[in-house]
N, C-alpha and C positions, 0 to 999 in steps of 0.2 A: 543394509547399509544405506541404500537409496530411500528407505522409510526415515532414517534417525537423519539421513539432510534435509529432507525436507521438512522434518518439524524442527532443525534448527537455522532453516531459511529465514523464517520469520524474524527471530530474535539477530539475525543476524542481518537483515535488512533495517532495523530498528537501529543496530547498533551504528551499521554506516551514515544512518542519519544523523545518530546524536553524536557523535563524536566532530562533526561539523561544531557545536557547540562546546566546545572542545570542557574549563571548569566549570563552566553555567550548566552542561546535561547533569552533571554529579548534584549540585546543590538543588535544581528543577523548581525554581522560584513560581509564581502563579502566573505572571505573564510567559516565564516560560514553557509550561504546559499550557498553556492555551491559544500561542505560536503552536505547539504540537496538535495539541487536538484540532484549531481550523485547518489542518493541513493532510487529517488522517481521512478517506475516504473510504466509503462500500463501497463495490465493485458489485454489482450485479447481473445476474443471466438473464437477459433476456429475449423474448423470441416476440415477430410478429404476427398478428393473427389477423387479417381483413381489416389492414391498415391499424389496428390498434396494437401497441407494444404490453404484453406480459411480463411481468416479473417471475421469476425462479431462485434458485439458490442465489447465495451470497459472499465475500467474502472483503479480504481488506487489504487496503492500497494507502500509499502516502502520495503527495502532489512533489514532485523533487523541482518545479520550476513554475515561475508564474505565468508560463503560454500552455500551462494543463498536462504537460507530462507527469504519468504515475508510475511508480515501481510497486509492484507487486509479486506474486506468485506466478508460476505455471499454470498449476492445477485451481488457481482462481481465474485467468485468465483464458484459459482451454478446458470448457467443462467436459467431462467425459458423455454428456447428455447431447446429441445432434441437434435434437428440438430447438437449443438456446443459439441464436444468430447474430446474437447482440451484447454487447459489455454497458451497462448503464453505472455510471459513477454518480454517487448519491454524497452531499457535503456534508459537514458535521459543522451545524451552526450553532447548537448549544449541548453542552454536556449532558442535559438531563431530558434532551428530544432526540426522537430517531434521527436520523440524516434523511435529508431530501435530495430525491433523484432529480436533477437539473440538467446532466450530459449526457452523452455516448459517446462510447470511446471505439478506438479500434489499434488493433496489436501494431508496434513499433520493431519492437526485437522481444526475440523468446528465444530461452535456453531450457527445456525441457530437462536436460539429465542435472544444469545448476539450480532449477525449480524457479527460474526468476523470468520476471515479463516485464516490460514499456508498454503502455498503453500512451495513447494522443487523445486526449477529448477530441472529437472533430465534428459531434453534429449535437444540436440539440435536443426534446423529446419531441418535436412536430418535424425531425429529421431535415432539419435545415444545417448547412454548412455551417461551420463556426470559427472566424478568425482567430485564430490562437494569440494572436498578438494582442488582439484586443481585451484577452480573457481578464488576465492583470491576477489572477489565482493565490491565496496565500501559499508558501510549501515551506520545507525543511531541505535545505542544498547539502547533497551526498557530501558526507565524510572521507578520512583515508583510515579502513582498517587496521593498516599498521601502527594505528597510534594505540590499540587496545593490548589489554593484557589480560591476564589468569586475574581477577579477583577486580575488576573494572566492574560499576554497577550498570546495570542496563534498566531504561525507564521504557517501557513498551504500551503503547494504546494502539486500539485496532478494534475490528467486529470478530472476535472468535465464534461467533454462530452460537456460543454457550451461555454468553455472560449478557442475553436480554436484546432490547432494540436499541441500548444506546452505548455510545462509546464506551469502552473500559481501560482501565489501567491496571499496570502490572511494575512489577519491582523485582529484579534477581540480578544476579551477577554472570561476569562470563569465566566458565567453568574450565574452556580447556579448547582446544582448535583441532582439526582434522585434516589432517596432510591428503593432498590428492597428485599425484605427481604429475597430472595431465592440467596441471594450473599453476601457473608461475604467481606467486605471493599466496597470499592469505586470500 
């Protein structure tokens, strides 16, 4: 049960965002996918070593506000590797380049058993302080669930770790919802 939420976290963090775009997510015009893609970020592990910062695994975040707040995963969030001490947020500046690591972030709120994390950007890569106010960041502002149904289409981009070093996109619908009775709504 805990494996099948977590791999429907993602599609379901995707959907909270686009349903903020309530007709425009369904039709996903070209400006509107790429309001999407400047706003979808890597999330990366990393640790440091005699002052210089390493890269490790990876994984994918969207921006939900423009002073750097991300929503993501748990288990992208909290690696299960101790070595990684660090969350590096890497931007998606064109579709057909990797994303460039520009921040660090650090955990806001995490829900382990919901599979979902807040990160804050808060430093840069030479570990300097970073004014959030001043960020000014593109994102996508969370949706309400409730607005979805059985057969709503969902448009998802993100780094699945499978699909190469640059952004990808994906197309499916939503199939069906999973009652938890220790969670009041959807």
């Amino acid at each position: 049960m805990n494996r099948i939420f977590r791999l429907l976290s993602i599609p379901l963090i995707v959907a909270l965002l686009l349903t903020s775009l309530a007709p425009a997510a369904l039709a996903l015009d070209r400006p509107g996918r790429l309001k999407i893609m400047s706003a979808v970020v890597q999330v990366w592990w990393i640790t440091e070593e005699n002052g210089n910062l390493r890269g490790g695994g990876v994984g994918s975040g969207t921006l939900i506000s423009a002073d750097g707040l991300v929503l993501t995963n748990h288990h992208v969030a909290v690696p299960r590797f101790s070595e990684f001490n660090r969350l590096g947020i890497a931007l998606t500046t064109r579709s057909d380049r990797p994303p460039q690591v520009l921040y660090l972030a650090e955990i806001v709120a995490d829900d382990a058993r919901l599979d979902l994390s807040v990160l804050r950007i808060s430093h840069d890569l030479n570990l300097r302080p970073i004014q959030s106010s001043q960020l000014n960041l593109p994102f996508v502002a969370l949706g309400d669930s409730d607005n979805l149904d059985v057969g709503d289409e969902l448009n998802i981009f993100g780094y699945p770790g499978i699909g190469g070093d640059t952004v990808t996109f994906t197309r499916g619908v939503v199939s069906g919802f999973t009652l938890d009775a220790s969670i009041s709504g959807r």
